[in-house]
N, C-alpha and C positions, 0 to 999 in steps of 0.2 A: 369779668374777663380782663387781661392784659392786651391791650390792642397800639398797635405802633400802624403808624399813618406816614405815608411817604408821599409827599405832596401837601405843601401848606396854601396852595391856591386858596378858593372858594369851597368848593366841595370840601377838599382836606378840613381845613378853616373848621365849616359847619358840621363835619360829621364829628371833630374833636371836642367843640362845645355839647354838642348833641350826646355823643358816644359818654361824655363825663357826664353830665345830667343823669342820664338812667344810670349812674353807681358803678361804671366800668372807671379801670382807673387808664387813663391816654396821654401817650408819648407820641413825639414828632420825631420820624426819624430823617436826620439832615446829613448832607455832605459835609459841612461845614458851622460847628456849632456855634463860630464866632460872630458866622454872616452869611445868611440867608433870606430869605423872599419869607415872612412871616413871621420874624425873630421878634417886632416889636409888638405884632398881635398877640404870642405867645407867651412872653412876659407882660402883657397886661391879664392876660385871661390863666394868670398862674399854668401852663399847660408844660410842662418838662418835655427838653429835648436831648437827643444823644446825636453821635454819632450813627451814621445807618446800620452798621456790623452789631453795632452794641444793642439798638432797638430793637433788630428782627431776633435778636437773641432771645433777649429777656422777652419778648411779645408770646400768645399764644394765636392772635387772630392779627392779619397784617392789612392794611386798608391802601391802595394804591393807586393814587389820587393824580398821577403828573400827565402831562399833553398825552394823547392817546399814540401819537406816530412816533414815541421814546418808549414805547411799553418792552419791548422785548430789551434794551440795556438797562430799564428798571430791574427786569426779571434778573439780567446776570447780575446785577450789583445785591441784588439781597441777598443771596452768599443762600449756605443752607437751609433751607425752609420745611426739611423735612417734619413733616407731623404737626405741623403749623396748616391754618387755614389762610387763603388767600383772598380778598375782597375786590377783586376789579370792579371800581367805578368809571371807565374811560369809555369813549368810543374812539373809533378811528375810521369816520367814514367819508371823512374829505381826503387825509394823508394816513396812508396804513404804515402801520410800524416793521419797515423792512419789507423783508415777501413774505408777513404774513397776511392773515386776509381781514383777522381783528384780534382784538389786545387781548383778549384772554388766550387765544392761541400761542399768542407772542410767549405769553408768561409760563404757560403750560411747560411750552420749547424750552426757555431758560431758566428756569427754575426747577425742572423734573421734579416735579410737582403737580400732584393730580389733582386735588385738594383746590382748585381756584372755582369760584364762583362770580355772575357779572350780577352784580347787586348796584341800585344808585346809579345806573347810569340813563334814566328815561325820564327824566325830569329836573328842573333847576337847583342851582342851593338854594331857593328861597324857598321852596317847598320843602327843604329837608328843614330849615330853622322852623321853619311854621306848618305843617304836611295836613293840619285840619281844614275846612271847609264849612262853613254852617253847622257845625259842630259834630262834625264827623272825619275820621283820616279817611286822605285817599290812598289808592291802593298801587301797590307796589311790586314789581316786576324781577325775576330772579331768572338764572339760564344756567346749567351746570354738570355734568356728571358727578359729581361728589355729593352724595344724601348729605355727609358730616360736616359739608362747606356750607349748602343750601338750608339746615337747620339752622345754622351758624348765624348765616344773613337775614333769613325769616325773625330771629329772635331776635335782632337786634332794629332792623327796619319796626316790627310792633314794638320794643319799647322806647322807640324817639318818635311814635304817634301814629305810625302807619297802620292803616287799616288791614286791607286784607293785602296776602302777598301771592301771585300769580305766579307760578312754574312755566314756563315756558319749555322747557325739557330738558337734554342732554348738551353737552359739547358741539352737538351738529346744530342746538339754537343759537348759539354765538354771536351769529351775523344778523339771523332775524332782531336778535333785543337789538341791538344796535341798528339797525335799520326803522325799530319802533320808535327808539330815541329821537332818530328824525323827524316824526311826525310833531313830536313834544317842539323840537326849533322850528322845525318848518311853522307850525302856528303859530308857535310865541313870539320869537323872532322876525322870520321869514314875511310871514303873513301879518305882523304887526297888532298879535290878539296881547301882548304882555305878559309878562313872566307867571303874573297869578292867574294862571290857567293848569288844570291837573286831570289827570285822567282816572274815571272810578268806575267799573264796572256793575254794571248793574241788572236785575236778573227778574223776571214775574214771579 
C-alpha cells in the first residue's frame, strides 16, 4: 500500500517505521517540508516527506496522527480524499475538536469522506513498536462504518504484530473506542501501572 501519515509525533513516528517494515512503502505528509516536528527522525529513518496536497494524492491509505482537538481542520486541509481510506488514530476526550463530539466525526464532516476508520487509538506507541507479549500480539480495537476502511486497518494492525482485531461497530461506536482508550491512560498513566501494559482478550 501507499500510505501517507499526517502527524509525525509518536504514534505517526511508529506506525511509519512499523507501516515500512511490513513492505508498505510511507510518506510524511508535512505543512512545511523545510521545517517540521520530525524532519530530523525522518531523515535518519530514510522515510520521505511531501508536502500535505502532494501526499494525500499520491497516498491510497492516509493515517492521521495530529492532537485529537485539531482533527476536524486536519480533515479540511487534506483536500480531496475521495476513494482513499482514512486511518484515525486520535482521541479527543479531554478537548473535542470543535462541536464535534470525537475525531472521526470531525473528519467524516470535513473531508466528505465515509471511508474513515478509528484504528490505533486504545493503546501507547510503545505497543505499536513492540505489540507482542510472552510471545504473543495483543489485540486490537477498530470502530467504523466503512467494511473497506475497517479491512484496510485490520490488515495492517496484523502485519505490524497485532493479534486479534475487535470491531467494535459502526460510526455510532466512535465515542465508545475512545472512551476505551481511556481505560488504556487511566491505568497506564493515571493509575501509574506504565506504559507496558496491553489489553488481550481472552475467551474458555
Amino acid at each position: 500500500m501507499k500510505i501517507s501519515i499526517i502527524g509525525t509525533g509518536n504514534v505517526g513516528s511508529t506506525l511509519a517505521l512499523a507501516f515500512g517494515k511490513a513492505g508498505h512503502t510511507v510518506i510524511f505528509g508535512v505543512r512545511n517540508t523545510e521545517h517540521f516536528k520530525g524532519k530530523e527522525f525522518a531523515d535518519k529513518n530514510s522515510i520521505e516527506y511531501r508536502e500535505l496536497n502532494k501526499a494525500v494524492d499520491w497516498s491510497e491509505v492516509i493515517v492521521v496522527s495530529v492532537p485529537g482537538n485539531l482533527a476536524h481542520e486536519a480533515g479540511r486541509e487534506l483536500g480531496d480524499v475521495k476513494n482513499k481510506v482514512v486511518i484515525d488514530t486520535m482521541n479527543a476526550v479531554f478537548v473535542k475538536p470543535a462541536s464535534y463530539s470525537n475525531t472521526s466525526e470531525a473528519l467524516i464532516a470535513n473531508t466528505k469522506n465515509a471511508d474513515v476508520v478509528k484504528c490505533f487509538n486504545t493503546t501507547g506507541f510503545e505497543n505499536m513498536k513492540n505489540p507482542t507479549y510472552k510471545g504473543e500480539g495483543i489485540d486490537m480495537f477498530i470502530a467504523g462504518g466503512s467494511s473497506k476502511a475497517k479491512e484496510t486497518a485490520t490488515q495492517l494492525a496484523k502485519e505490524i504484530g497485532f493479534g486479534n482485531v475487535y470491531d467494535f461497530g459502526g460510526d455510532d461506536k466512535f465515542n465508545l473506542i475512545e472512551q476505551f482508550a481511556m481505560c488504556w491512560i487511566n491505568l497506564a498513566i493515571v493509575q501509574k501501572q506504565g506504559r507496558d501494559i496491553a489489553f488481550k482478550i481472552v475467551k474458555r
